[in-house]
C-alpha positions in Angstrom: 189.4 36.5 45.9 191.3 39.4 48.0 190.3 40.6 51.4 189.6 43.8 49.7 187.0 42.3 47.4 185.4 40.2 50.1 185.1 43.2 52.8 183.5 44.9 50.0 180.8 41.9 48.8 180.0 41.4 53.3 179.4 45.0 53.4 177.0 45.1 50.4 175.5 42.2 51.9 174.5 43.8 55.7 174.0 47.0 53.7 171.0 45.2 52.2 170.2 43.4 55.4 169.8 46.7 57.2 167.7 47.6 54.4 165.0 44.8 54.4 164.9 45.8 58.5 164.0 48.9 58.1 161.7 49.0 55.6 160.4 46.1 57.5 159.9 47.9 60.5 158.8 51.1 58.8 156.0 49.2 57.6 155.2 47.5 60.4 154.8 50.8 62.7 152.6 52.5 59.8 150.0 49.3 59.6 150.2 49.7 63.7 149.3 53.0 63.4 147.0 53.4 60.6 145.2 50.7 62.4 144.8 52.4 65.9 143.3 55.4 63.5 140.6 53.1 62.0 140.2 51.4 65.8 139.6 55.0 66.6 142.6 55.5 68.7 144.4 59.2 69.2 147.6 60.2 70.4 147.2 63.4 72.6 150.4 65.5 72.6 149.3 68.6 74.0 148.4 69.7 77.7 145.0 70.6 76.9 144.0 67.2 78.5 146.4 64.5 79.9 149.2 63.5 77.4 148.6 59.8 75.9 146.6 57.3 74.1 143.3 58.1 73.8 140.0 57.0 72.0 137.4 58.1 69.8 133.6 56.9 70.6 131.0 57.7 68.8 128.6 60.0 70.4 125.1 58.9 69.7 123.3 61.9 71.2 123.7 65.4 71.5 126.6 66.7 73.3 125.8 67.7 76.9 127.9 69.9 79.6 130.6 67.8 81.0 131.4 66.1 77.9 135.2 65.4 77.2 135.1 65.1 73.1 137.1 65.3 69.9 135.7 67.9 68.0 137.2 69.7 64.7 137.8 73.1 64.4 135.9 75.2 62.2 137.6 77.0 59.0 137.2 80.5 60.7 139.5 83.8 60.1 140.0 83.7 64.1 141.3 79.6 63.4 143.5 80.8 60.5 145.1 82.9 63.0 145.6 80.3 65.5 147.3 78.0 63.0 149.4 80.9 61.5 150.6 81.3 65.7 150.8 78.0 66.0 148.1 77.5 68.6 146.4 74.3 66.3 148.3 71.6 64.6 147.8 70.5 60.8 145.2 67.7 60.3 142.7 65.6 58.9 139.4 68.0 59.9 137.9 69.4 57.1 139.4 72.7 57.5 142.7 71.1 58.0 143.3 71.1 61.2 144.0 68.4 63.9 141.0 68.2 66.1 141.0 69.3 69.3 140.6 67.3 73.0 137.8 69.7 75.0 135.4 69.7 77.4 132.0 70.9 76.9 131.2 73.5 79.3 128.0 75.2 77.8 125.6 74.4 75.2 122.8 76.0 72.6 120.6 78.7 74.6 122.9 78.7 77.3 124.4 82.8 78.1 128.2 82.9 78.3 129.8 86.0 80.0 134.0 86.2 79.3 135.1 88.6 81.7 137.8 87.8 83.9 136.8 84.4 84.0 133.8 82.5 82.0 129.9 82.0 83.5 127.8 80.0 81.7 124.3 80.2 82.8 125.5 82.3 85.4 127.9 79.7 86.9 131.6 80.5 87.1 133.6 77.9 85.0 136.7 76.3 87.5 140.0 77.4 85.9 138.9 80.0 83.0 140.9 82.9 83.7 141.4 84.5 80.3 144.5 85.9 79.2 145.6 88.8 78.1 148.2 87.6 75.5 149.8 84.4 75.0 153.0 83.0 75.9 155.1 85.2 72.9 153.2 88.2 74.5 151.4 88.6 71.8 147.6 89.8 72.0 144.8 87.5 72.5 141.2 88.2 71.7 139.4 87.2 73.3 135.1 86.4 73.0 132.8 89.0 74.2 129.9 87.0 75.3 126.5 86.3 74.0 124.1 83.0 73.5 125.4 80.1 72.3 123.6 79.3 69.3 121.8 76.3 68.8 123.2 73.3 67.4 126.8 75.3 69.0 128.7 73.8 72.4 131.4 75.9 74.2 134.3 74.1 75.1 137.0 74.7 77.3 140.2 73.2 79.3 141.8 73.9 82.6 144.9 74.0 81.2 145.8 78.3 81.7 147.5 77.8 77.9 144.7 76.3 76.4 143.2 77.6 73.3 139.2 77.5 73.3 136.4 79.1 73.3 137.5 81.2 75.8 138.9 83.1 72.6 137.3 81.6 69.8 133.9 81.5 71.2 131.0 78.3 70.4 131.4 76.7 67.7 129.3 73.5 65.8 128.9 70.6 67.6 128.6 69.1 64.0 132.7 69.3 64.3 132.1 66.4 67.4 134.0 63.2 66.7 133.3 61.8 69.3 133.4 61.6 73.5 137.1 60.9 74.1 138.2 58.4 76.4 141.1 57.6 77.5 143.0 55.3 77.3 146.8 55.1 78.8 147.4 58.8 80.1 149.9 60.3 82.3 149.0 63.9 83.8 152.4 66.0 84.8 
C-alpha cells in the first residue's frame, strides 16, 4: 500500500472520529439543555435583571408588588412594534415571544401616573425615568396613565433601557410563569 493511500485511509478514519465527537457532544449539550427547560431553568441574557442562570417557580397565588417573575408578553400592536425594533426576542410565549424577567410594581385597582417618572398609588417608583426615545433615537411611547385593570400587574426594571410597562402599560398576569429566582447571576 503507498503512503499516499494510507495518508488518505488515516484521514478518513479521524474525519469520522471527529464526527462521532461532535455529534456526540451536540447531543449531549441539547439533552443538558432541554433538561434545565423542563427543570424550569432560564438563561437571562439581557440587563433587565442580572445576567445568568435563573429559575422558574411556580407561583401559587396571585402576583403581589415586589414580585420578580417570568411573565409572557401579550400579542399587542405596541409588542409587534417592540419585536420589529428589536426590543423583545423570539420565543416560546404564545404570541411568540421570549418572556420577559420583571418586577411587579403595581397591581389591579392600583392608579399609575407616567410622567417623568412612574407613581403607583401615589408612590414614586425608584429608577423609572421614562425616556424620550430609545437608544437608535427613535421615538418611544410611552403609557399615559390610568387603573390597572384587574386581573393586570405593571411591571418594571431599574435598568434605564428596559422595556416595560413604562411604555407598554399593565398587562395580564395570566402571562406569569412564574416568580423567578435566581440562580447563578453576575450583576455588571
Amino acid at each position: 500500500m503507498s503512503d499516499l493511500v494510507r495518508n488518505q485511509t488515516g484521514i478518513r478514519s479521524h474525519r469520522k472520529t471527529a464526527a462521532v465527537i461532535v455529534l456526540t457532544a451536540g447531543i449531549g449539550v441539547l439533552s443538558l439543555f432541554a433538561l434545565g427547560w423542563v427543570g424550569g431553568f432560564r438563561v437571562n441574557l439581557t440587563p433587565s435583571e442580572p445576567l445568568g442562570l435563573w429559575r422558574v417557580v411556580p407561583l401559587d397565588r396571585a402576583a403581589v408588588v415586589g414580585d420578580v417573575v417570568f411573565i409572557c408578553p401579550p400579542g399587542t400592536a405596541a409588542m409587534r412594534e417592540a419585536r420589529d425594533r428589536g426590543y423583545l426576542r423570539s420565543g416560546l410565549c404564545p404570541a411568540g415571544y421570549a418572556p420577559l424577567i420583571k418586577t411587579v410594581v403595581g397591581v389591579g385597582g392600583q392608579d399609575v401616573e407616567v410622567g417623568v417618572g412612574v407613581r403607583i398609588a401615589g408612590q414614586f417608583v425608584p429608577q423609572s425615568r421614562v425616556s424620550l426615545v430609545d437608544g437608535k433615537d427613535r421615538p418611544l411611547a410611552r403609557f399615559g396613565g390610568d387603573v390597572i385593570p384587574e386581573g393586570d400587574v405593571f411591571v418594571h426594571s431599574e435598568f434605564i433601557g428596559s422595556f416595560d410597562s413604562r411604555y407598554f402599560g399593565p398587562i395580564p398576569a395570566s402571562g406569569i410563569l412564574g416568580l423567578a429566582l435566581e440562580v447563578w447571576t453576575y450583576a455588571p
